[in-house]
N, C-alpha and C positions, 0 to 999 in steps of 0.2 A: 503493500500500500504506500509505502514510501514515495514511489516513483509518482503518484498520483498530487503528491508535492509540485508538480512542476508546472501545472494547470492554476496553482495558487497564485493571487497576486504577489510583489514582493514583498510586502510586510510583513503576509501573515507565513510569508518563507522565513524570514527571520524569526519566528514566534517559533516556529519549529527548530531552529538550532540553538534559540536558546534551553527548550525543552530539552532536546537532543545532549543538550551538556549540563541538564540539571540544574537550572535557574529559570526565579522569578522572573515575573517580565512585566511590563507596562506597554499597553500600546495605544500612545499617545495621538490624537489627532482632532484636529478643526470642527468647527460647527459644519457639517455637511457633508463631510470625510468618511462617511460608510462604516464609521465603528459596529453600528452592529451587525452589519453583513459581514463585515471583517471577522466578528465575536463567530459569529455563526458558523462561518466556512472552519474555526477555528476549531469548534466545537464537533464538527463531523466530519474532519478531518482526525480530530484525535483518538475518536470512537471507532473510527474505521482503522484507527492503527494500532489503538489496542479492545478491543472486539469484546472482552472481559470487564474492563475496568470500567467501573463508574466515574461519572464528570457530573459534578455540583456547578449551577448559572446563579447566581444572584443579580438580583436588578434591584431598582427602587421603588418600583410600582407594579402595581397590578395588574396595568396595562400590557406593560413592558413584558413582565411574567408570560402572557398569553401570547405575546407577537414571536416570544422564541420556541414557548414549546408549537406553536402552530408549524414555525418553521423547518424544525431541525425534529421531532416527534418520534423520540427514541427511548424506547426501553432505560435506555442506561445513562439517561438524561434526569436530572430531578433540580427543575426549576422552580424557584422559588425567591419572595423578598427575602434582605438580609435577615430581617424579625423574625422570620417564618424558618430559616434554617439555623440562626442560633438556637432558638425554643427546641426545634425537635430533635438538636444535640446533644441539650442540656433536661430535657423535661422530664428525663428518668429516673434522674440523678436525685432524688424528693429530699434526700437527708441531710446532701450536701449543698442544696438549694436553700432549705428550712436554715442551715447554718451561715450561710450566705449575707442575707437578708438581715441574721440578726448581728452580725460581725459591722457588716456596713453599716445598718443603722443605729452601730453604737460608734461609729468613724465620723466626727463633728467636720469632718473634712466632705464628706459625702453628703451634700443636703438633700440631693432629690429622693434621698429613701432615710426617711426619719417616722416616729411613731411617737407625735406628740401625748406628754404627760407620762410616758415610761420612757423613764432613766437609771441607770443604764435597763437594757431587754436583756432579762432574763435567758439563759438558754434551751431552757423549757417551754417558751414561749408558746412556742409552733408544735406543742405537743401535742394538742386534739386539734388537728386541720384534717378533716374526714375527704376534702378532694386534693389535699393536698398544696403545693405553690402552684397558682394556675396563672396563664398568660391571659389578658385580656384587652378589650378596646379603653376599657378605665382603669384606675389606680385604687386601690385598698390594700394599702400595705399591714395595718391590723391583721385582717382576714388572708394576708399570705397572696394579694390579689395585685402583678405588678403587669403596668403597661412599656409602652414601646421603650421610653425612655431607659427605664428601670431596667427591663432586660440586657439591655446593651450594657449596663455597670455588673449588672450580675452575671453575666457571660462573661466580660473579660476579667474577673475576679477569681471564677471557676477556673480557668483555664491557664491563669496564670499562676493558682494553687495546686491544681493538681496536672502535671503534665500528660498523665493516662489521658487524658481526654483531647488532648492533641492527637495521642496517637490511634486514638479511636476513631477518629476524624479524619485521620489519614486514607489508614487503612481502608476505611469506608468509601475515602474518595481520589483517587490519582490525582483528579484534575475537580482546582478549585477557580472560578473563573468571575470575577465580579464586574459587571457591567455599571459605568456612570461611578466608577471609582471615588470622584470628587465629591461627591454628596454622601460618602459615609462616614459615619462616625472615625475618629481620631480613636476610640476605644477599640474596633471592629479592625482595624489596619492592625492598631498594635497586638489584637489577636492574634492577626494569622502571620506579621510578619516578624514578633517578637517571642512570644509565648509559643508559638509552636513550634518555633527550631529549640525548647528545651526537650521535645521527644527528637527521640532516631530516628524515627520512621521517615520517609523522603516521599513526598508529593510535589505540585506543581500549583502554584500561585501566580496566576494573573491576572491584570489591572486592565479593564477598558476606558479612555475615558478622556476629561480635557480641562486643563486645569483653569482655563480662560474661562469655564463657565460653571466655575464653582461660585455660586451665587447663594449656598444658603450656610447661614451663622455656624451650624452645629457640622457642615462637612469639613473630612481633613482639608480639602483645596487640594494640597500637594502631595507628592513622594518625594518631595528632595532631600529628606534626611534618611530615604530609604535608596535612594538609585547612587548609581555607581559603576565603575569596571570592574570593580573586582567579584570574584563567584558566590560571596557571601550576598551583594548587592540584588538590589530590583533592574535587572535591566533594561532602557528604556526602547523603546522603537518607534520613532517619528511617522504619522501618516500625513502625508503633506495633500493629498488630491481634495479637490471640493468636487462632488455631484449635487450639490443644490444649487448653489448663488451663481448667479450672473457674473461676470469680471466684472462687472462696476462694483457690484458689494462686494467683494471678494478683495478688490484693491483695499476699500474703504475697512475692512476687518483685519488684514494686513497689517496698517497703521494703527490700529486697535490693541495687536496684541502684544505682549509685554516677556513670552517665552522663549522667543527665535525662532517657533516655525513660522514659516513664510508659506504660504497657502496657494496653490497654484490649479490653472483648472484638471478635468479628469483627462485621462489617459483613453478613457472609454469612450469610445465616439457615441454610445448609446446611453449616456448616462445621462439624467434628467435635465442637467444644465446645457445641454448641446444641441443642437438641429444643424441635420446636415453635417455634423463631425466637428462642426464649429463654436465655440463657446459663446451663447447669447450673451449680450455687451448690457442689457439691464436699464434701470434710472437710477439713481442717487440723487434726490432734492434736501435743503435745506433750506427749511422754510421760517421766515420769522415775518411779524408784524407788531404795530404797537401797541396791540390789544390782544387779549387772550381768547378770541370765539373764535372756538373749534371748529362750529360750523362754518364759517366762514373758509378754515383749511379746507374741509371735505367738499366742501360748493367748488374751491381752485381745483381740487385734482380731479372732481367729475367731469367740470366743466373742459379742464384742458388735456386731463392723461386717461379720461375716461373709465377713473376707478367706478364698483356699485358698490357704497357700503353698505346697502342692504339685503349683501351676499355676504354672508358671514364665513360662509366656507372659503372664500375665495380674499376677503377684505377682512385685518383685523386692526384696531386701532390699540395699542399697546400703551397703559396709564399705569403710573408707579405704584399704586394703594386702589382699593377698593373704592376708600371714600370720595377720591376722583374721577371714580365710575357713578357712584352711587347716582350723587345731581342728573347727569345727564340720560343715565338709562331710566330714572325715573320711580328708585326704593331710597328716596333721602333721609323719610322719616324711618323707615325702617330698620337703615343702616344707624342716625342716630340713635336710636335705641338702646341697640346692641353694641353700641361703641363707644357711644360722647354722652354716656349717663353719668355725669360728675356726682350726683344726690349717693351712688353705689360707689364710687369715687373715696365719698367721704366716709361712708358706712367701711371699706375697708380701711382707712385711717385709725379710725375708731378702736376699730378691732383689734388694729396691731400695734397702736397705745397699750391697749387692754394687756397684751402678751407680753410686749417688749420689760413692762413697766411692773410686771406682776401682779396687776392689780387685784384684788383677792375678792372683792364682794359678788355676790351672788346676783346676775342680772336675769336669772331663767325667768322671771315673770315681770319683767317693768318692758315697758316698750324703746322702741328705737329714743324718742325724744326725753325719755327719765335717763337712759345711759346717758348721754349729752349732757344733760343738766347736773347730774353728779360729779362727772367726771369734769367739767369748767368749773363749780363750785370753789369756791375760793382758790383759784388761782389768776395769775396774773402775769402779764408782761411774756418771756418766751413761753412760759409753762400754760398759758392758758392758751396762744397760738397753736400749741401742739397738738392744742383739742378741737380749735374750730378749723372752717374749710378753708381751703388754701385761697387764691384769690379768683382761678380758673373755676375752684369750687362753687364758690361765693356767687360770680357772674350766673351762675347755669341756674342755681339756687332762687336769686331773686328772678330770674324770668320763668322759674317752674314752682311758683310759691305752693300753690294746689298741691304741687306733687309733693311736694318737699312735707308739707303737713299729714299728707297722706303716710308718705313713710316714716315719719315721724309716731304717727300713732301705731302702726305694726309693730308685733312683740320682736324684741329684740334677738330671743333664742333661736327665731326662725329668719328676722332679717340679715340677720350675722351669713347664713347662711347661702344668702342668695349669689350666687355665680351669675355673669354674664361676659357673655365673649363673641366677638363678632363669626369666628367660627362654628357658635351656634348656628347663625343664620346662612353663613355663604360656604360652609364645606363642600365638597365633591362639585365644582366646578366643572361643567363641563368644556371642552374648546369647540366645538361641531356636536350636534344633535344628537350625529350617530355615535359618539363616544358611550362605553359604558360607566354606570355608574360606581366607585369604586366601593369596597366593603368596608364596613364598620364608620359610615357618615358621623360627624361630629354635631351634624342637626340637632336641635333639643325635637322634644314632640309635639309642640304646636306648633314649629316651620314645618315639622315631617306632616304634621296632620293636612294643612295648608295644599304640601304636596301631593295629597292624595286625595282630593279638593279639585285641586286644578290637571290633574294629570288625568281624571274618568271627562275632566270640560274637553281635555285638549283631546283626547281618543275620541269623543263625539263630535266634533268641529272639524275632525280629522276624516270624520265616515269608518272610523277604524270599530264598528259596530258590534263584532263579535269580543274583543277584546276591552270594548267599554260596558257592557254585559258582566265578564267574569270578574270585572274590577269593583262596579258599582256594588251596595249593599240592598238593591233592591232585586236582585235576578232571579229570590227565591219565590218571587208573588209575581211573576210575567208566565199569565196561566193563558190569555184570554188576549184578543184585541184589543179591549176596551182597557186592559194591563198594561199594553204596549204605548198607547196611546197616552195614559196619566205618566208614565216614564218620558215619553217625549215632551208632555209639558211641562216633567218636572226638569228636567235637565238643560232645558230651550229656556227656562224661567233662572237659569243659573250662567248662563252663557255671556250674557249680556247685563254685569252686577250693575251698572249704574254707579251710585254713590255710594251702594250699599259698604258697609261699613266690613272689618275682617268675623267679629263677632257674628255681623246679624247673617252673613254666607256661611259662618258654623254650623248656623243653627237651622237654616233655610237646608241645606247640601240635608243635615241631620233627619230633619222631619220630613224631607222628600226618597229618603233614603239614598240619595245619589253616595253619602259618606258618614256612617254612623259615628257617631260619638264613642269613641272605647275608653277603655280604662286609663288608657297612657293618658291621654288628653285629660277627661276627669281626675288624676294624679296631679298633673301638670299645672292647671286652677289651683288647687289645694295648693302645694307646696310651694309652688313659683306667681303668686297670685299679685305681687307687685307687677312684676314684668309681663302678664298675662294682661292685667288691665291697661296696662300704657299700649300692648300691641292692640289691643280688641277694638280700639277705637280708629286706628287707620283706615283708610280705604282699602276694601280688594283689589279694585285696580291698580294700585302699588304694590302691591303684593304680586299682581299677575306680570309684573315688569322685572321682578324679580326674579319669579320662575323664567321668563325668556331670558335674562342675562345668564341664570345658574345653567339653565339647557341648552346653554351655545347657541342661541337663537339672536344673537345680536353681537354686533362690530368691534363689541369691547372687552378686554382681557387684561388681568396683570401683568406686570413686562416678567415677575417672576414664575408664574404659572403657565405662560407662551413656552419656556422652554420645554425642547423637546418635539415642538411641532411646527409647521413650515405655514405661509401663504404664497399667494401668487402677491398682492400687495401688504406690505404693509407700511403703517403711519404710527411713528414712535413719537410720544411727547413728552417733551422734555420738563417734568415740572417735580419738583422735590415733595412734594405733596405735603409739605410743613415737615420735613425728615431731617432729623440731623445728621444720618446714618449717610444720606447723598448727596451732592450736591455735583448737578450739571454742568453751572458754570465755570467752576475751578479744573469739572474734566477736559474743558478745551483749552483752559489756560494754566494746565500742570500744574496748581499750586493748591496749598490748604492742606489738612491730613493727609497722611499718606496711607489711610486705612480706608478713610471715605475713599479718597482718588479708585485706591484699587478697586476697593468695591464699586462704587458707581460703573468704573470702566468697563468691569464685568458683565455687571446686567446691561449695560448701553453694547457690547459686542454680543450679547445674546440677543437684544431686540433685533440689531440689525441685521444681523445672519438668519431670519425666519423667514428674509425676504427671499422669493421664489423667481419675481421678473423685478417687481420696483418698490422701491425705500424710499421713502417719505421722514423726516426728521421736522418735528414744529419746535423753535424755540421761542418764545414769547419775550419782546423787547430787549434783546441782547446789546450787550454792547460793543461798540466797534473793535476789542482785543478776540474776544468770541466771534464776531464775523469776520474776523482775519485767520483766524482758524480755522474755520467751519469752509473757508476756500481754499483753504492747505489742503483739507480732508477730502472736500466732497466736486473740490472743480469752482473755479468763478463762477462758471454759466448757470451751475447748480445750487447757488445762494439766490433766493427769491426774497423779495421783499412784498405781502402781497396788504400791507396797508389800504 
């Protein structure tokens, strides 16, 4: 099978003599570079040359999971997220898991796994745990109950106390292959590339991936403290081809990146970026003006480069934060909610006075505004600031006075309690319609309920009639004509909400039976009944602007959750969304942190590289060092001024 090497591109020829001489490898390449076909020829290429041996794939997503086992659909493949294969590593292990947990969370150095009010944890702790340490979508570390987080600290804890399970792991697998390398944990690296050379056993470790577009907080980014010439090292293997971009963005991502590959078109005359064997030449604009209306960018490039942004598959417009989405797509109030609720703000304040400070009195029955008034209670100057809202607080306060009394009057043992996070509301994002939805949604249950509200409207509006049938809660009384008939007025009286408010289409969907009322929902009232009341009063029709953003039914995407997926156009803009983590304009004029710089530079060569034919950049009121730039980057003819 060797000789079947020779049909391989060159990279993934070198992926085999690193093999061939018993070393890590890395193979490194550009937004567009074919990594995971590269991944993939790699993977059955391996399996066909050792016929026996198992090969472990990790990816970062769910997606991702299914795109390789589709491809490569081999016995001796077992694909999987990173979470998904450390768990079923370690999931056997109950005793030395149970001991894990209680070791870390008595390590004042380890915060994300602590078990407040017991100090130190006993080591008996976990002695009646009937299911044992279970992995889950949530965190209960009492109950022996850790999520993604947590696992990844208890993996490399395990692994690095006990070396058997390296070589368990080994053995198990020749070939271990991590796809999108840069987005895993800094824990997860030093797994496999520290902790498991303390076993004998010899397998294979490689890296897919690009360090340019490591754009999230918690991935390693790099291998430089792991690569090298020497045999102990990762070694690295440059993929320099693009089959996506155009040579316009391809130059433009070139001057982007910060590693020394240089990015050049494909070799493949049939590869996406070519016609005719030719590399397509693209657009690159940069566009600015002295006012910030977007719509006015999207009217320029209809009008003259004849984008449709009301083709989502084809046209995305890529915005730094959600809440830069939110205005324009049309869930303002929504997203404020769940985001810019300062009144929860200040209730977490409160709380962690409460903790920090030890305050000892018993608050289980006074309400949110008796905690307040106690704890200001004769204090003054900074001590009593400590206790009231900050000034961002303050503002939110006096223009939500209603709200603020309301939660005021709530008992305090259950306000204390109240979570909110914007990930309640906008999880599982879709980029296109046809995407699937991934597992274990971080939705609370009255977005989920909402969705299954709008999702039996949209299967009816759709003519998808057998499938809006087995969804509704009414299919077990359609005996009759005259059955079918009250189902079509009640669904046709749900289609078209008007003003109607989110509550009164609960309860309309409910009594028509389109979407019963269950227990989750009934929970959700009880328990979460601040934040129930502030949603109940919205309009559905925001709510249904909502579901089209989350179902890739509209033009708009984060620039960080675009990665990973291509258009033919896209319109990246430039706005810091109030972040101090980015800032745009010191990215064309190389100055300010040098951790912003990087970062920002990263996600700005991710936006650009999605581009398929043409790149679109809006920078709103730049000044003259920024449009001296921005003609270095993108060409004179290519800076517009479209005031």
């Amino acid at each position: 099978m060797v000789e079947g090497r020779l049909n391989l591109e060159p990279e993934v020829r070198e992926v085999f003599q690193s093999i061939d001489n018993g070393r890590n490898f890395l193979l490194s390449g550009g937004a567009g570079s074919g990594k995971t076909y590269s991944l993939v020829k790699v993977i059955r290429q391996a399996i066909a040359e050792n016929p026996t041996a198992k090969v472990a794939c990790m990816t970062y997503t769910n997606a991702a999971v299914k795109e390789i086992e589709e491809r490569v659909n081999h016995k001796n493949l077992n694909v999987s997220t990173i979470h998904d294969f450390l768990w079923d590593s370690i999931k056997h292990f109950q005793k030395e898991l149970k001991e894990a947990l209680i070791a870390l969370a008595n390590n004042e150095e380890v915060t994300r796994i602590s078990i407040e009010e017991v100090n130190p944890v006993p080591e008996n702790y976990y002695a009646v745990l009937p299911d044992g340490v279970q992995y889950k979508e949530f965190v209960r570390i009492r109950e022996g109950i850790i999520s993604h987080d947590e696992l990844l600290i208890v993996a490399n804890y395990l692994f690095e106390k006990y070396p058997k399970l390296s070589s368990i792991v080994k053995d198990k697998y020749k070939f271990i292959f991590i796809d999108e390398y840069q987005d895993t944990s800094k824990a997860v690296v030093e797994t496999f590339l520290t902790h498991f050379k303390k076993s004998k056993r010899t397998n294979i470790i490689g890296f897919f991936g690009d360090a340019m577009q490591s754009i999230y907080e918690d991935g390693i980014g790099n291998l430089d403290d792991y690569k090298g010439d020497d045999a102990e090292k990762v070694n690295e293997i440059p993929k320099k081809q693009n089959r996506r971009n155009p040579q316009l963005v391809i130059d433009l991502a070139n001057k982007l990146r910060t590693d020394g590959i240089i990015q050049e078109p494909s070799a493949d005359p049939k590869a996406p970026n070519m016609v005719g064997g030719v590399i397509k030449q693209g657009t690159v604009l940069f566009l600015h003006s002295t006012d910030g209306y977007i719509n006015k960018v999207e009217a320029f490039l209809e009008a003259n480069y004849a984008w449709d942004f009301n083709n989502s598959k084809e046209t995305k417009e890529l915005n730094l934060t959600h809440n830069l989405i939110a205005g324009k797509a049309g869930f303002r109030n929504l997203m404020d909610i769940y985001d810019k609720d300062h009144i929860l703000s200040f209730k977490d304040r409160i709380k962690k006075y409460i903790k920090d400070n030890n305050v000892a009195a018993d608050f289980s029955e006074n309400t949110f505004g008796e905690v307040i008034e106690a704890l200001q209670q004769g204090k003054s100057g900074r001590e009593l600031n400590a206790v009231r809202p900050t000034n961002t607080m303050q503002v939110f306060i006096d223009g939500n006075a209603e709200l603020y009394n309301y939660a005021k009057s709530l008992k305090y043992s259950e306000f204390s309690k109240m979570y909110v996070d914007k990930d309640q509301l906008l999880d599982d994002k879709k980029q296109d319609k046809d995407d699937e939805n991934k597992k274990g949604s971080k939705r609370d249950n009255l977005v989920k309920h909402l969705f299954k509200i709008q999702n039996n409207i949209s299967l009816y509006q759709n003519k998808k009639y057998n499938e809006f049938l087995r969804a509704t809660d009414y299919h077990f009384k359609i005996t009759s004509i005259a059955s079918k008939k009250a189902l079509k007025e009640n669904i046709e009286s749900l289609v078209n909400v008007g003003d109607n408010t989110i509550e009164q289409v609960i309860n309309d969907a409910n009594e028509k039976r389109i979407c019963l009322i269950d227990d989750k929902l009934i929970a959700f009232k009880e328990n979460k009944e601040y934040l129930y009341n502030r949603v109940k009063d919205v309009k559905f029709s925001e709510f249904q602007k909502l579901y089209e953003y989350l179902e890739g039914q509209t033009p708009f995407s984060t620039q960080h959750k675009t990665k990973g997926t291509e258009f033919d156009n896209v319109l990246v803009i430039l706005d810091n969304g109030g972040w101090n983590n980015y800032n745009f304009g010191n990215l064309f004029l190389g100055t300010g942190s040098a951790s912003v710089l990087d970062r920002t530079q990263k996600i700005f060569y991710v936006c650009c590289t999605r581009a398929k034919e043409n790149l679109a950049v809006f920078f709103h009121n730049p000044d003259a060092d920024v449009i001296a730039k921005a003609k270095v980057w993108f060409g004179e003819d290519n800076v517009i001024d479209i005031s």
